[in-house]
N, C-alpha and C positions, 0 to 999 in steps of 0.2 A: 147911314152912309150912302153918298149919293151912287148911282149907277158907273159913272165911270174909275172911280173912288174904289169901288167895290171890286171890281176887274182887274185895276192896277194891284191890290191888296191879293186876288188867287194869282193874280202870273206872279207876283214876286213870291209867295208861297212855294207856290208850282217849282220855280227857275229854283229855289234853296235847298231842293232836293239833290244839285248836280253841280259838279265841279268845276270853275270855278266861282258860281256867283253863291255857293252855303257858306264862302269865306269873307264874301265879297260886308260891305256897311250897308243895314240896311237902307238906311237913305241914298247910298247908289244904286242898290239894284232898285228901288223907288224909282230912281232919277231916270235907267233905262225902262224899266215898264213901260213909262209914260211916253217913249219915244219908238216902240213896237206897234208893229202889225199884224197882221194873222194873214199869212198865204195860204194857201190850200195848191198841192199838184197832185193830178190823178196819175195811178200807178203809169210803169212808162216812161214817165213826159221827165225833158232835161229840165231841171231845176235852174243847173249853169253850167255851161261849156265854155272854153280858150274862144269859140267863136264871138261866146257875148262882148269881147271885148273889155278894157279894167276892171275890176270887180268892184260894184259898187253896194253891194246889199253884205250884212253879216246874218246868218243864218243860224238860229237855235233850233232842234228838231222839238217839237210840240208834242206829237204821235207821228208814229210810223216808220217807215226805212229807207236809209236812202244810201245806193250804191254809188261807189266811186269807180270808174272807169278811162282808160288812158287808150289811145290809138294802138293798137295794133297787139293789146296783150289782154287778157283776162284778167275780169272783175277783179281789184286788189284792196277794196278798201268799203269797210261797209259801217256806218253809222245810225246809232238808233236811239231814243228818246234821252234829251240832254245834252247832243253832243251838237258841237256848233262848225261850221264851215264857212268860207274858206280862209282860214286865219292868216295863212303862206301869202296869199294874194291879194289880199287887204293891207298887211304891212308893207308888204313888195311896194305897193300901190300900180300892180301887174294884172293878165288875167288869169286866169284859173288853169293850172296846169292839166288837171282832170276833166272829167265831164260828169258831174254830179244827179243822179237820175234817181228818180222814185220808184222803189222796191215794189211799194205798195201804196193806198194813198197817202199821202202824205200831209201835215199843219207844220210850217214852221213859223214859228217867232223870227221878224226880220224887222233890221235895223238901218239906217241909212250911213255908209261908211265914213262921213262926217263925226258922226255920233259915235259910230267907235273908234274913231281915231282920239274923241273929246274922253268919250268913258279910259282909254290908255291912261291917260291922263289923268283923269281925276280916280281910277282906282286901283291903289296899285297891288291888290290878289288881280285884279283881273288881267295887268300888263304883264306880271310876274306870270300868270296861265300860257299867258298868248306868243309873249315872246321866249319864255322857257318851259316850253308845255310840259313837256316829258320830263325833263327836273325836278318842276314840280309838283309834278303827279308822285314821284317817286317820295320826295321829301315829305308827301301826306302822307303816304303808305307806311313809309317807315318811321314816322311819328306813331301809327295806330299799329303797327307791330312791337314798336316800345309800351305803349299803353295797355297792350293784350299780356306779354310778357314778363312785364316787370312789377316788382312787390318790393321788398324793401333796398333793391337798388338805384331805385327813383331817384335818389338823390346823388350819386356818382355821378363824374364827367365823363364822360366818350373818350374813348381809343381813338376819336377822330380830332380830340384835341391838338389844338397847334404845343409846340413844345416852347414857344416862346411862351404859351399861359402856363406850362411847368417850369420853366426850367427861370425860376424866380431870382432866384440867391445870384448874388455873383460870386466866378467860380473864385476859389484858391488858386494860383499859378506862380509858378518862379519859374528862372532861366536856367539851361541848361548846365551852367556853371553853379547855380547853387551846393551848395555841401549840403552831402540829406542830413545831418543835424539838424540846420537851419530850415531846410523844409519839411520836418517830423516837426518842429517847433510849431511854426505857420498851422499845421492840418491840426496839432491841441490845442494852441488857443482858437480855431477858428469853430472847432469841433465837427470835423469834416473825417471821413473815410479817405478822399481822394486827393490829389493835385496836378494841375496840370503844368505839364513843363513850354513854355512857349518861347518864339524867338522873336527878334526883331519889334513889327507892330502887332503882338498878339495873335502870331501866329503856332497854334497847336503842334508842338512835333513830339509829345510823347505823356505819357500817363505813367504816375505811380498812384496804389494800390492798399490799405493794409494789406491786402492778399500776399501783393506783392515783398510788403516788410517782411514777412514770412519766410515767403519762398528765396529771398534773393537777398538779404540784410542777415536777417536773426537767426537762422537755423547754418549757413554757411560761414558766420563771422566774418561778415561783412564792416569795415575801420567807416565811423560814423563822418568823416570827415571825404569822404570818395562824393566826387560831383553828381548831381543827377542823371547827367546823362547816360552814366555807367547800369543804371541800377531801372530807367526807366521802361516801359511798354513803349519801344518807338511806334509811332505812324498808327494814332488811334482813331478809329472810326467817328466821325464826325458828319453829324446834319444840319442843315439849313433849320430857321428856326422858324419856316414858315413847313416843314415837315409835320405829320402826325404824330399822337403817342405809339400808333397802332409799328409804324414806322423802324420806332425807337426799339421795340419789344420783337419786333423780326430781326434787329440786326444784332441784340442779345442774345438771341436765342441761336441766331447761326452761328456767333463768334465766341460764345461762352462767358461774355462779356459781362459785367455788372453796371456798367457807367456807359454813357456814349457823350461825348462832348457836343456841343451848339456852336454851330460858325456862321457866319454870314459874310462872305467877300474873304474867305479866309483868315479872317479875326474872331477868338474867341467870343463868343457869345455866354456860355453858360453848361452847365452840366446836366445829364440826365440820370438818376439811380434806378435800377429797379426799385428800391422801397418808394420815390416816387411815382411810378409806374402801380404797384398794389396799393397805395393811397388813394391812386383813382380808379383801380378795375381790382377786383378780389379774381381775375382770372388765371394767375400764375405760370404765365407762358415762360417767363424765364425760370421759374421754379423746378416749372416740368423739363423744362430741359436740361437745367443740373439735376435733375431725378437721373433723364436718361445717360447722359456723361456720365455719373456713377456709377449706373446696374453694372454690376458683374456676373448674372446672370438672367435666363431667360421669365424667371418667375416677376423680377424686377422690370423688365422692359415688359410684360403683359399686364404689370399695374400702371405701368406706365402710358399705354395703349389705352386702358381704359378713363385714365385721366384725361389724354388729349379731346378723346369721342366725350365727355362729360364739359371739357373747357370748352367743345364747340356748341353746347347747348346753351350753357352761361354766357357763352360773346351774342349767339342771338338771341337770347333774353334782351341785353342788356343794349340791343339797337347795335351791333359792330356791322356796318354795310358786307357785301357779299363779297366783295373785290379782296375787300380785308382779313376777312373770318376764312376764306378760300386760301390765300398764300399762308394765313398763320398754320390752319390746318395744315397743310402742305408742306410747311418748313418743319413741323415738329416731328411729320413722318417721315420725313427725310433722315431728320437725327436718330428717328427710332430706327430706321435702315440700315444707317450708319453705324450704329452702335452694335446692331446684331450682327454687320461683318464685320468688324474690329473684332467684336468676341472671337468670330470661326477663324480669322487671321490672327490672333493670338494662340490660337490651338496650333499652330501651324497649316499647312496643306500647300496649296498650288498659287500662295498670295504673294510668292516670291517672283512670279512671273509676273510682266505686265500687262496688267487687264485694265478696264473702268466697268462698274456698274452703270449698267443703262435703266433710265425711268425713260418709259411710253405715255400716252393717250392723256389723261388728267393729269397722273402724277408730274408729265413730263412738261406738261402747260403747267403747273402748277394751281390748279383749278378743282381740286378735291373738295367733295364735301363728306357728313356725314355717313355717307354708307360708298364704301370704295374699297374693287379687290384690287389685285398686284397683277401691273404689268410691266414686266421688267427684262435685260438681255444683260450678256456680255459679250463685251468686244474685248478681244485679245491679242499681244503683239506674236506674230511667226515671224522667223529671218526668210529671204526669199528663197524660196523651195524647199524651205520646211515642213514637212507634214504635220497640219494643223489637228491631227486627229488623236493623237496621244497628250497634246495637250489641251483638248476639249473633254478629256476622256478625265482629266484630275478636275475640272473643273466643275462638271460636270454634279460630281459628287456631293462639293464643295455650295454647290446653288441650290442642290435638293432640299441639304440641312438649312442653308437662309430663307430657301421659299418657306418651308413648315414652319419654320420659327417665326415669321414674319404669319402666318396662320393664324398660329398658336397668339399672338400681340393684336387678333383682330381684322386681319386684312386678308381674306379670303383669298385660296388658289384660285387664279382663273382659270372659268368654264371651257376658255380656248384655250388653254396652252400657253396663252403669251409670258412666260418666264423663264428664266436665266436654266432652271432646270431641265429645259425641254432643248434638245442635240438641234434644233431647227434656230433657236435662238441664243445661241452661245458658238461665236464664230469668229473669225479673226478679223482684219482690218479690208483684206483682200476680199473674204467670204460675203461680209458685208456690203460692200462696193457689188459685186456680184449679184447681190440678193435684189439691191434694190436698185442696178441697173437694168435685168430681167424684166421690172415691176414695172421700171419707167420705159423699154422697147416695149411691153406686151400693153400696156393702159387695158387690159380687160378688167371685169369688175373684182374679181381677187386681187387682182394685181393692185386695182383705186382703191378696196376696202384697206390692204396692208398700210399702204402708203396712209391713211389719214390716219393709223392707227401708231405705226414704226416712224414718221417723220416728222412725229411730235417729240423725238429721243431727246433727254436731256441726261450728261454725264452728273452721278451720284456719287461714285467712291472709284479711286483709282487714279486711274493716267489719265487726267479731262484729256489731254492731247490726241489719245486715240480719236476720243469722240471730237473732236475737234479739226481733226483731220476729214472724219467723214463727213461732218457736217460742211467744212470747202467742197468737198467732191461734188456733195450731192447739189451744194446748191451752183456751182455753176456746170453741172449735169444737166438738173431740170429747167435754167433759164437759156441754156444751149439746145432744147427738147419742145418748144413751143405747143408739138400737138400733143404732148402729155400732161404739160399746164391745160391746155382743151380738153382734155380729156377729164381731167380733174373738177374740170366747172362745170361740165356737162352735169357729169357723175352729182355730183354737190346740189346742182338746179332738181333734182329729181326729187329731193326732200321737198316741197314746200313747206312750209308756215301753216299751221291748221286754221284757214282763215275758213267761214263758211259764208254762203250765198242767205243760203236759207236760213239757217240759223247762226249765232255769232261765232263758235267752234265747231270744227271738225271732229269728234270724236268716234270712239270705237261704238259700233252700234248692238254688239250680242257679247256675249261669252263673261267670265270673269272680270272682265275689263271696261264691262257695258258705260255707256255717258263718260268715258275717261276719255283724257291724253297724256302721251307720254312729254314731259317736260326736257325729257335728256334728248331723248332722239329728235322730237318735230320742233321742239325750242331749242335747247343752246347749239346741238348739231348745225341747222344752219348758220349759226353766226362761229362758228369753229371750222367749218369745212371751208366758210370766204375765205376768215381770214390766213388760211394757211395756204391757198391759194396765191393771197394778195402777195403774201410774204414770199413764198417762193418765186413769184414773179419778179417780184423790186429784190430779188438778193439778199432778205433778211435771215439773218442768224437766227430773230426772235422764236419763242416757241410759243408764249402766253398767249394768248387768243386778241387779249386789250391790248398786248405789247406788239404784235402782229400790223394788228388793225392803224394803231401809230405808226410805226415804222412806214407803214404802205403807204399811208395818207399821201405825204406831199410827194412822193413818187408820182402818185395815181391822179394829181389835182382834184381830190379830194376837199372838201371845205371844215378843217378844222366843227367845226360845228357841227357838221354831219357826222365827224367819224366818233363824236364822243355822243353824240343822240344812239348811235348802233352800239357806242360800248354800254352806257347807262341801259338800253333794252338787253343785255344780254346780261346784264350783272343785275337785273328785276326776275328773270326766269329764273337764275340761279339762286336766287334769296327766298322765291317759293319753291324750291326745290330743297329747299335747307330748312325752311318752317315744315314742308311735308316730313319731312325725314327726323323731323325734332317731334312733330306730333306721333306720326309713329314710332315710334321709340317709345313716346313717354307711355303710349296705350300699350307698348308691350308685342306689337308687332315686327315683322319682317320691312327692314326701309327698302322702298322705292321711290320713281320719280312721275307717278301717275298723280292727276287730280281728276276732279269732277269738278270744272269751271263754274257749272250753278252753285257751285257750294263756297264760293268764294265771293267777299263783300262785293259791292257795286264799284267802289272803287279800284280795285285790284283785277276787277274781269277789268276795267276799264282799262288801266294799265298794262295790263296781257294782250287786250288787243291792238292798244299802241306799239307794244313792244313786239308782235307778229307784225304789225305793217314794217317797222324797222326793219324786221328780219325780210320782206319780201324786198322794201328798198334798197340794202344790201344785197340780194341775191339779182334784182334788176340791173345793177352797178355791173355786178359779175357779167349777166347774159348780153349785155351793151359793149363791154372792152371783148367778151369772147366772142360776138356777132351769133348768138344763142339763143 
């Protein structure tokens, strides 16, 4: 092998240890080798700065480190062996919005931006890297967390499937004038469970059921010859067929539902069952939820409890992204909440007044994982000048026995207080407006901590109206309140991102905790604190954190593009936050949200650091509109 033969054979060696050219053909990264050079910068020295003017070099780090810097803010971004710069301004065909400088000394592999405009082109992992980086990064990750996890359900489709690849058959339907005779006929020869009643061009306006033969035909003596319309499920839940299964299985499990119909343009499309749903996932969401519909008591709702905590170790086995496996968690414990105040409201008590159950903090973004205690209130209606103290005083009682039972199914009291049984959080409509106009005049830091924690509230069981009311108050309160939105971002800017100088994280350097960081607090917190900012600046109702961050978007002229690169980085923190809490578990420990970043593949440190820069580029967004 001749000498320069020899060279081209270790760089493309070398470059296949790092993402994206170990996906790349080898005869493309061949093709680049040959068109590299070798730079050398001694520590110090700008590699590239906005002054160079359009960027015309693509840069792969060889050895060494090379810091990213911007006018007038601290160090934000640091790169080290494998990672390539400046992609943003090579495709822009711009200059370099940073100023790129060596850590240390530095060797980079550099290309002429001809050559990689040509490589775009001819490779396409490499285009798919460059112009969807963080997508892509993600989409390797959670390939090698299916591959780490999975054993014999390798061969199942995804909960990420579209329901137009399930929802095969075409449906059964008659018109609303049909005689259920003739449409009992129809479901036996067709050998179907369901049918759907449609009007006009194939538009869905109702569902019959065997369930429904039951309840509403055969046990009342129902005359076989009465239309469908009389006998149908009017106004049944319906998806677009470019929806998930994951989708499909949330809106069974909310509605009790067994079928969800396929529409597109408001013409039927096709049916969804749950038994297609377990044909492709063995994970039983709608199963679990007719579990909890049925408990009749608390022994039944703590097996039930412990099913949900066991479905969420199976959806991440089995590759269900974190966005997903977060609301299903979420929804099931919702029904499990549900269920355990329907019980103490069947005993009777103080359910005859008008309350709503209030969910806070995760529950109430809908954003749970694996290990999560209870943060919860009530809001209750008083007539004006009634004394709201006799009737917090029945309720009172009535939250004690839901907090422990909701204990007892798994979801621990919280350490502070925040629950319906504590007299500081069970208040009327007026109490509440009070609380958290106090919160929004004072902006001290109790007052910021409550509010990130109380104005994530989402109504659970009751009068939604109550909460609905306050949730008007509050939000043209705080966009009538400008310096407690300031106050807010300030407060939020104080978290950064555990980005490090010296080394690539920040972590804890002694005690218990040593080489760790926390994933909840210095990861999702930033991208939860913006976006409840962003929201209650633009007016939004949302509470979700990703439902947040949209809303905000075209408010804020935000670029589409950006606001789902900050959702994709915060829904990667939260899927190793979910793998931690699945492995502890399995080894029999106490779940938290700490890791040891060394301890995590090359890839997914990789990731984590992508997904902290997101998090600082978001919090720069912030300190830019707030002048911060």
């Amino acid at each position: 092998m001749t000498a320069p033969s020899a060279l081209i054979a270790a760089t493309v060696e070398h470059l296949g240890h790092y993402a994206p050219f170990d996906r790349m053909a080898r005869e493309h990264l061949a093709w680049m080798a040959e068109r590299l050079r070798l730079g050398y910068y001694a520590k110090g020295e700008a590699v590239l700065a906005p002054g160079h003017g359009e960027a015309q070099t693509f840069y792969v780090i060889k050895q060494g480190v090379i810091q990213g810097e911007r006018e007038g803010e601290e160090a934000w971004l640091e790169l080290h062996e494998g990672e390539c710069f400046p992609i943003g301004a090579l495709l822009s065909r711009r200059a370099a919005i940073s100023t790129f400088r060596a850590q240390t000394d530095v060797f980079c592999y550099e290309m002429d931006a001809a050559d990689f405009h040509a490589l775009l082109r001819l490779s396409q992992p490499f285009h798919d890297f460059c112009t969807l980086r963080l997508a892509d990064l993600l989409a390797q990750s959670q390939r090698q967390t299916q591959a780490r996890y999975l054993s014999a359900a390798t061969e199942q489709q995804s909960l990420e499937s579209p329901l137009a690849s399930i929802a095969r058959r075409s449906p059964v339907s008659c018109s609303p004038d049909t005689p259920l005779r003739q449409a009992l006929e129809a479901m036996r020869e067709q050998g179907v469970g369901s049918i759907v009643v449609v009007e006009g061009d194939a538009r869905p306006v109702g569902m019959f059921t065997v369930r429904d033969l039951i309840g509403r035909v055969i046990l009342p003596g129902t005359p076989l010859d009465i239309p469908m319309r009389q006998v149908m499920t009017p106004d049944p839940v319906a998806l677009p067929s470019t929806a998930h299964a994951f989708e499909a299985a949330l809106a069974m499990a909310r509605h009790g539902f067994r079928h969800v119909l396929v529409a597109d343009g408001g013409r039927l499309a096709g049916v969804v069952s749950e038994k297609d749903l377990f044909s492709l996932q063995r994970v039983g969401v709608t199963q679990i939820s007719a579990t909890i519909r049925a408990a009749g008591d608390l022994d039944g709702l703590r097996r039930a409890g412990e099913d949900i905590r066991q479905l969420g170790h199976n959806m991440l086995a089995q590759g269900v992204g974190a966005e997903q496996l977060t609301q299903i968690l979420s929804t099931l414990n919702d029904l499990l909440t549900l269920r355990v105040i329907e019980l103490e409201c069947a005993a009777g008590g103080p359910c005859r007044h008008s309350f709503c159950w209030l969910a806070f903090g995760s529950e109430g973004r809908l954003e749970q994982t694996l290990a999560t205690d209870q943060d919860n209130g009530i809001i209750f209606a008083a007539e004006e000048g009634e004394d709201p103290g006799p009737i917090r005083a029945g309720f009172l009682q009535m939250a004690e026995r839901i907090n422990r039972a909701l204990d007892a199914c798994g979801f621990p009291l919280c350490r502070g207080g925040i629950m319906a049984m504590n007299p500081k959080w069970c208040l009327s409509l007026e109490e509440w407006k009070g609380v958290f106009g106090r919160w929004i005049e004072a902006g001290d830091p109790e007052a910021l901590l409550n509010a990130s924690i109380f104005f994530d509230f989402r109504p659970l069981y009751g009068q939604a109206g109550l909460a609905e009311a306050l949730r008007d108050w509050l939000l043209a309160r705080t966009t009538a309140t400008p310096r407690f939105l300031h106050q807010m971002a300030a407060n939020a800017l104080r978290n950064r991102p555990p980005l490090g100088l010296v080394r690539d994280f920040v972590v804890a350097s002694e005690g218990e905790h040593a080489d760790t960081l926390d994933l909840k607090l210095n990861g999702a917190t930033p991208f939860v604190d913006a976006a409840r900012v962003f929201a209650l600046a633009a007016g939004s109702g949302a509470t979700g954190t990703a439902a947040r961050l949209r809303a905000a978007g075209p408010r804020l002229a935000v670029p589409e593009a950006e606001i789902e690169a900050w959702i994709a980085a915060f829904y990667f923190i939260q899927m190793l936050r979910l793998r931690r809490q699945h492995e502890e578990s399995e080894e029999g420990r106490a779940m938290d949200n700490r890791i040891n970043p060394d301890r995590l593949n090359d890839l997914d440190r990789r990731i984590l650091k992508e997904a902290f820069r997101q998090a600082r580029k978001l919090q720069a967004r912030m300190a830019m509109d707030y002048k911060l």
